[in-house]
SEGUMAR-80473 format. One record per residue (C-alpha): y, z, x. Coordinates in pm, whole numbers. Example, Ala and Ser with C-alpha at 12.3 -4.5 7.8 and 13.67 -1.06 7.14 Angstrom:
BEGIN
(pt (-450 780 1230))
(pt (-106 714 1367))
// end
This chain:
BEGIN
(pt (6155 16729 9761))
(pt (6389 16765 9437))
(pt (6517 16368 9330))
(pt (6874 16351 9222))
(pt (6867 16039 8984))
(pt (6557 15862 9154))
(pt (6655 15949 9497))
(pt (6501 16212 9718))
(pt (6712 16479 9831))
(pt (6751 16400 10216))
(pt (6719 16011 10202))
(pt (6986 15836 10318))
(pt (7158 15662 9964))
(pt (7119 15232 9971))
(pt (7373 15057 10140))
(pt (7634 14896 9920))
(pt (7838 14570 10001))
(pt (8149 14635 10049))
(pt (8433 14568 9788))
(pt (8643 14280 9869))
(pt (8999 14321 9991))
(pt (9293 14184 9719))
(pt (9380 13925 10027))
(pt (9071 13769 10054))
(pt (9015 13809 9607))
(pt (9394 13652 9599))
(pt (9306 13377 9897))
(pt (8982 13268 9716))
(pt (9124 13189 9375))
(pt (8991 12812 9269))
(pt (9345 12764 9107))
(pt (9740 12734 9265))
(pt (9893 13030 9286))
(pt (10231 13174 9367))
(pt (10388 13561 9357))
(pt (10778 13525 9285))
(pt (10981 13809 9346))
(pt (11278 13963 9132))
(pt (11496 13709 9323))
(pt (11295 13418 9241))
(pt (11179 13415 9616))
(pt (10766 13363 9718))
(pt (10611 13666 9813))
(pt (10256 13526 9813))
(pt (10059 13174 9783))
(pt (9694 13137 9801))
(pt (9506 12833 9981))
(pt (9442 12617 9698))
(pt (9880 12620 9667))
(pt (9920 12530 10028))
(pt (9651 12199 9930))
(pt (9848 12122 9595))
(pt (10248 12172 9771))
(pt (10100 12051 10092))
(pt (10274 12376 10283))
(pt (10142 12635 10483))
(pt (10226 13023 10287))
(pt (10386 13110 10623))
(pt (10621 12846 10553))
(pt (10661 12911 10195))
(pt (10714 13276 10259))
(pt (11067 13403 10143))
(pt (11188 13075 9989))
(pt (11301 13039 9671))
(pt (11074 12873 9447))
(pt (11350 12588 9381))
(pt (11327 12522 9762))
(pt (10964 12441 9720))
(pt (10926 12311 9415))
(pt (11099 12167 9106))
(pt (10960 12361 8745))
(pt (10926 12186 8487))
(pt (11301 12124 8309))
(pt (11165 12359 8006))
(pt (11079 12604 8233))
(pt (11465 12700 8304))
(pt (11569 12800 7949))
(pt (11242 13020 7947))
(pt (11303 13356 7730))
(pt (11364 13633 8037))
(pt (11082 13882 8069))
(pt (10863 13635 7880))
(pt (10548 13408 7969))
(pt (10594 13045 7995))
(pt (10362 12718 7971))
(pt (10420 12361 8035))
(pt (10087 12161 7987))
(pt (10061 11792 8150))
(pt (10403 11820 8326))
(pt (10514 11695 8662))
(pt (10662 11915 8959))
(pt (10857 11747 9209))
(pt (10789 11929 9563))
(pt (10999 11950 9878))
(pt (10882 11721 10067))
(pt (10963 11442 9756))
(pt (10640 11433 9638))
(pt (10548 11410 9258))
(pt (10216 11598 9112))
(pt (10059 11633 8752))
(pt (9993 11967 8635))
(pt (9961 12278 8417))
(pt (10262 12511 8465))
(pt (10207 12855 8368))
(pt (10446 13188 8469))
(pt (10310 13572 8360))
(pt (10509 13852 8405))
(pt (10403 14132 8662))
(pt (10307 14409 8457))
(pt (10545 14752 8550))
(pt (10690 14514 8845))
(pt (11061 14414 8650))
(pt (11113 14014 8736))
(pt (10817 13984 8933))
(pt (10597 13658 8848))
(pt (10298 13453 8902))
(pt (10289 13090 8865))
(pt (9999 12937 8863))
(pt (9943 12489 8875))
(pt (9627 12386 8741))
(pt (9579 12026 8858))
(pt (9571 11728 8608))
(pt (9197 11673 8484))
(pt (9177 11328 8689))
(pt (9170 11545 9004))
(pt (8901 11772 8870))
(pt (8568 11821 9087))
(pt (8271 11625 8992))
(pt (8019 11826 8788))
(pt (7684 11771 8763))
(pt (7646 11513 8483))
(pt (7939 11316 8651))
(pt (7775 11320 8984))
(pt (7468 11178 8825))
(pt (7645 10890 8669))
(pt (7838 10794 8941))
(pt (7454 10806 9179))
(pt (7365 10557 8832))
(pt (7654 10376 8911))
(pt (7635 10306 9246))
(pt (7239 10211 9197))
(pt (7394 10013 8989))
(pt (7638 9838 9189))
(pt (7409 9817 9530))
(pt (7142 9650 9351))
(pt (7389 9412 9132))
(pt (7579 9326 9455))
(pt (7231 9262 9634))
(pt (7151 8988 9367))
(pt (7440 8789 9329))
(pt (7443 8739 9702))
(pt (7101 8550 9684))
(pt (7269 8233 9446))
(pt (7565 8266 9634))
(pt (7357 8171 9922))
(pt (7192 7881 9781))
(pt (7496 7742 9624))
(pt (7683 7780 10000))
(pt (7347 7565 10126))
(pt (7360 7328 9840))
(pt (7716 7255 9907))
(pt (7683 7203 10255))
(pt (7452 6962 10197))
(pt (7672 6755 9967))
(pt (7944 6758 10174))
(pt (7707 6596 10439))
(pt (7570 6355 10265))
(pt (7878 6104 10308))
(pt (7966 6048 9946))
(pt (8333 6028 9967))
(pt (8632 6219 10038))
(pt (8653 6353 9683))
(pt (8339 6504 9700))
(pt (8399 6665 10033))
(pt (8703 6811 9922))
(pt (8555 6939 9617))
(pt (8236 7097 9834))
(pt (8490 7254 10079))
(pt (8643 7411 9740))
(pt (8278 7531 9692))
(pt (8219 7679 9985))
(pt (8565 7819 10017))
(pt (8562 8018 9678))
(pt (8160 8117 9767))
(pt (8287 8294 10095))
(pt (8583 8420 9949))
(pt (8329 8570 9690))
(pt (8075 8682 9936))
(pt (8332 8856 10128))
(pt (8477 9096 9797))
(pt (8074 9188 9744))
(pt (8049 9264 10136))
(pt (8367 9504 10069))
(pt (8199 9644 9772))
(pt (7894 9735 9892))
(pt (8049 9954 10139))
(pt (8087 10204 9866))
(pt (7723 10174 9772))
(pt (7637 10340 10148))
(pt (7556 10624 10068))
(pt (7412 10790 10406))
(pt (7629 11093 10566))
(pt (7858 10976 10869))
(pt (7781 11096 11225))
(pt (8069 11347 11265))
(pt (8172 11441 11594))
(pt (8435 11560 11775))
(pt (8728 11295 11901))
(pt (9060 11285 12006))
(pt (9244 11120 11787))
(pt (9468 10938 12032))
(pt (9273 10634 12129))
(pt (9140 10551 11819))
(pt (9496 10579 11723))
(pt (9630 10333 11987))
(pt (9273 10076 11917))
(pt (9393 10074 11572))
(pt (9784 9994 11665))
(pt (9646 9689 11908))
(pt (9438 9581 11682))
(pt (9698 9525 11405))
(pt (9970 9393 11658))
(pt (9743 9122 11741))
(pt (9648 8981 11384))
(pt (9812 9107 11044))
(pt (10112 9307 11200))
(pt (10279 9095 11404))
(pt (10642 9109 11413))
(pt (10640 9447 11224))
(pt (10768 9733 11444))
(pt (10510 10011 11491))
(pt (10660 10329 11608))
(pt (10468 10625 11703))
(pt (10608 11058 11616))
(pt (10298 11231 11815))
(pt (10233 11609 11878))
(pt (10097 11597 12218))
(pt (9883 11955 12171))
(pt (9690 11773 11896))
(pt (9297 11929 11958))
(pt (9017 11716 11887))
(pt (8913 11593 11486))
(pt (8587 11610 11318))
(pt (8539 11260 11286))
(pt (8340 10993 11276))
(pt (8481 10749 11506))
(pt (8448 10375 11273))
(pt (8511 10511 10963))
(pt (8837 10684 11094))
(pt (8942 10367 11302))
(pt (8832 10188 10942))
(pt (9047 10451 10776))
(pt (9390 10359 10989))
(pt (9319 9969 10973))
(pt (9338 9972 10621))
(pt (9655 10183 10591))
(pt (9828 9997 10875))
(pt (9695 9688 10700))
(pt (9825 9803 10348))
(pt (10193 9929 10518))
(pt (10214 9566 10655))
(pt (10197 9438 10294))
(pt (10388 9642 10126))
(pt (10670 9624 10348))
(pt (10667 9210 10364))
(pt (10994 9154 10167))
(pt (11184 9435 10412))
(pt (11430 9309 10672))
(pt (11385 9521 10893))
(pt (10982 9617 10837))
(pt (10907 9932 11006))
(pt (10580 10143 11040))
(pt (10538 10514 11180))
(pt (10231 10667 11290))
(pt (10239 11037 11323))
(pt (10075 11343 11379))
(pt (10118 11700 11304))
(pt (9902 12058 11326))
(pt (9946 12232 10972))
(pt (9807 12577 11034))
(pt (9704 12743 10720))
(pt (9559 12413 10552))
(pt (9276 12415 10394))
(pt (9069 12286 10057))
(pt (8705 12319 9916))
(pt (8468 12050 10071))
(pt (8300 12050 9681))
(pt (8218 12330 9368))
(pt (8061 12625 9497))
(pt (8132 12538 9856))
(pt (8405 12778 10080))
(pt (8687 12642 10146))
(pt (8760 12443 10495))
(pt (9072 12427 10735))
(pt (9216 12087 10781))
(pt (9481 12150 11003))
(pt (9470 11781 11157))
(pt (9722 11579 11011))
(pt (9783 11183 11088))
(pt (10017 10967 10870))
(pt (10101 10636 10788))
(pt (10468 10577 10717))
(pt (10621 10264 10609))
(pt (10983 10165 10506))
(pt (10863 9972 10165))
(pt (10935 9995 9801))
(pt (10620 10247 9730))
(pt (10384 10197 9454))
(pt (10447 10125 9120))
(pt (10558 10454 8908))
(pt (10260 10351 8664))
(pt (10002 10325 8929))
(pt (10114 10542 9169))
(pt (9830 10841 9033))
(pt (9545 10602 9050))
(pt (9586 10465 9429))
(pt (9251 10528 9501))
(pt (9088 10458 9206))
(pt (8863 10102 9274))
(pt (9012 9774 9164))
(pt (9396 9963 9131))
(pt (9666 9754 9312))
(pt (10011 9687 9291))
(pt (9976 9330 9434))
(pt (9924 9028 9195))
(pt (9667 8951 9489))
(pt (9526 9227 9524))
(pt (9167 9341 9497))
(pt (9243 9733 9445))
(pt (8944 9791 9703))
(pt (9166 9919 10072))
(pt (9301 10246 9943))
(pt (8986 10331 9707))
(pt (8758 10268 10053))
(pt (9005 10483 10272))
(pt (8947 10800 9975))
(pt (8567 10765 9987))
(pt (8570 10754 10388))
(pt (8773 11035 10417))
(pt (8608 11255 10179))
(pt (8268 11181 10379))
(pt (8454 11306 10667))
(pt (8530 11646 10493))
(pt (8900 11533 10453))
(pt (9149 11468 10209))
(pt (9414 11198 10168))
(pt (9744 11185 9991))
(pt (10033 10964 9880))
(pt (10389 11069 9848))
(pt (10705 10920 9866))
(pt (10952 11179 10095))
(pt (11290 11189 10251))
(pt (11624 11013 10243))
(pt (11618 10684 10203))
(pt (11279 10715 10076))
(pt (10961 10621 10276))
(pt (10593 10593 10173))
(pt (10352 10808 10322))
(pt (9959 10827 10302))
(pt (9868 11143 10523))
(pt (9477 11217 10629))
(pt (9446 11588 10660))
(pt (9132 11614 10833))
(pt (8886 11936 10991))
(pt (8914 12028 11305))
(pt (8617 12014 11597))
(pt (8482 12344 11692))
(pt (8609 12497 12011))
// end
């Protein structure tokens, strides 16, 4: 048999993977990206732009880019038919919203006033490579076994006081040893809290509806810390189950009702909403090198307070950040690290007229 370059004539030619389609090359793309028309309108927006704008493309479709978002103020006097860059800007987006990023516009080639924008997020919201995952596995070594040691003296300084206050030496003393054992506990109690991010075994994620653990979390805060705030609820009823695990989500919504509570305390009339959505079309990577996942569920925390401080307001999540005198900057940076586990993302914005603050938990959905 003749061989035409290494092949025998007759044998059937290797099978080739087929070439990707431009949707699924354009949906893929690691960074934001939009397709604006001649007439400014959006022709096109990949996943990772739906994440970042926090819209679906279907909603996105046909609106003009100033209906979505805000560009950068140097971005209006750009030269027409020329590029334009804005490093380390802010966007404002429809829904009030306020994101860090790099803000870059190409023409389309032999397409007159077509663009592409793309938003490369701020480096503090860049993925963890692998020298950064390493050092944060040192640091939370680090922390666990730190937290584990100072918990032993803490104990015997708890007994030791105890003791003294027992021993009948006068009602200075006592007062002082309550003092003690006070600010030991108090102590003990902000290790307990940190620890928690030192647990570093995968949750048991199964499917639940959302709705009880909802309404557990609602009683739960009527009872104690929110009483006398009005809780309303803004439900979609065809809500299907989450991926969840069920006390790290009823954790999750504790803390944020528990955080709304404070920071509406000066409000006359202090008002919390819980609500759900669907957001088809939502989706983000679950990590670098891993495909990205829908997160279509959608529960929020909405209170009537002042918000965050402007200068704090990136760095929610980040430990030991708080806008409180009082506060220990632990809540909101325990809520990002249990929702991550739980394949999920969280966000903070400040939307609507009057303003409101919002933390939404975009979350995966159960199989079918």
């Amino acid at each position: 048999m003749a061989r035409v370059e290494g092949r025998l004539i007759g044998q059937a030619p290797p099978q080739l993977s087929a070439r990707p389609q431009f949707s699924a090359l354009f949906a893929a793309l690691p960074v934001a990206t939009l397709v604006l028309d001649a007439e400014d309108r959006i022709a096109a927006a990949n996943g990772e732009a739906e994440r970042l704008l926090n819209l679906s493309e279907r909603s996105m479709l046909g609106q003009a880019l100033a209906a979505v978002l805000v560009p950068p103020e140097s971005a209006r006097v750009r030269r027409a038919g020329r590029g334009f860059a804005a490093f380390d800007t802010h966007i404002e987006t429809s829904r009030g919203g306020r994101v860090r990023v790099d803000f870059l516009e190409a023409m389309v080639p032999e397409q007159p006033g077509w663009r592409i924008v793309t938003l490369h997020a701020a480096a503090a919201s860049r993925r963890l490579g692998h020298n950064d995952r390493a050092a944060a596995r040192a640091a939370i070594g680090a922390a666990a076994m730190l937290a584990h040691e100072i918990k032993n003296p803490l104990s015997g300084i708890r007994g030791a006081a105890q003791l003294i206050a027992g021993s009948g030496e006068g009602e200075e003393t006592a007062a002082l040893t309550e003092l003690i054992v006070a600010e030991v506990d108090r102590i003990a109690a902000l290790i307990d809290r940190m620890q928690d991010f030192t647990d570093t075994r995968p949750l048991s994620l199964t499917a639940h509806n959302v709705y009880p653990l909802l309404d557990h979390a609602r009683r739960v805060a009527s009872a104690g810390f929110a009483r006398g705030v009005t809780i309303e609820e803004r439900f979609d009823p065809s809500l299907p189950p989450a991926l969840v695990d069920r006390d790290a989500l009823l954790q999750v919504m504790v803390n944020l009702i528990k955080n709304a509570c404070e920071a509406t305390l000066h409000q006359a009339d202090r008002r919390i909403t819980l609500a759900t959505a669907y957001r088809h079309g939502m989706a983000a990577s679950a990590g670098q090198g891993k495909p990205r996942r829908p997160l279509p569920i959608e529960l929020s925390v909405i209170d009537n307070g002042p918000g965050a401080p402007a200068d704090i307001a990136e760095h929610l999540f980040d430990p030991f950040v708080s806008g409180r005198p009082e506060g220990q900057g632990l809540g909101l940076a325990l809520v990002d690290k249990l929702v991550r586990d739980m394949g999920g993302i969280v966000q903070y914005a400040r939307e609507g007229t009057p303003e409101v603050t919002i933390f939404r938990l975009l979350l995966p959905r159960a199989p079918a």
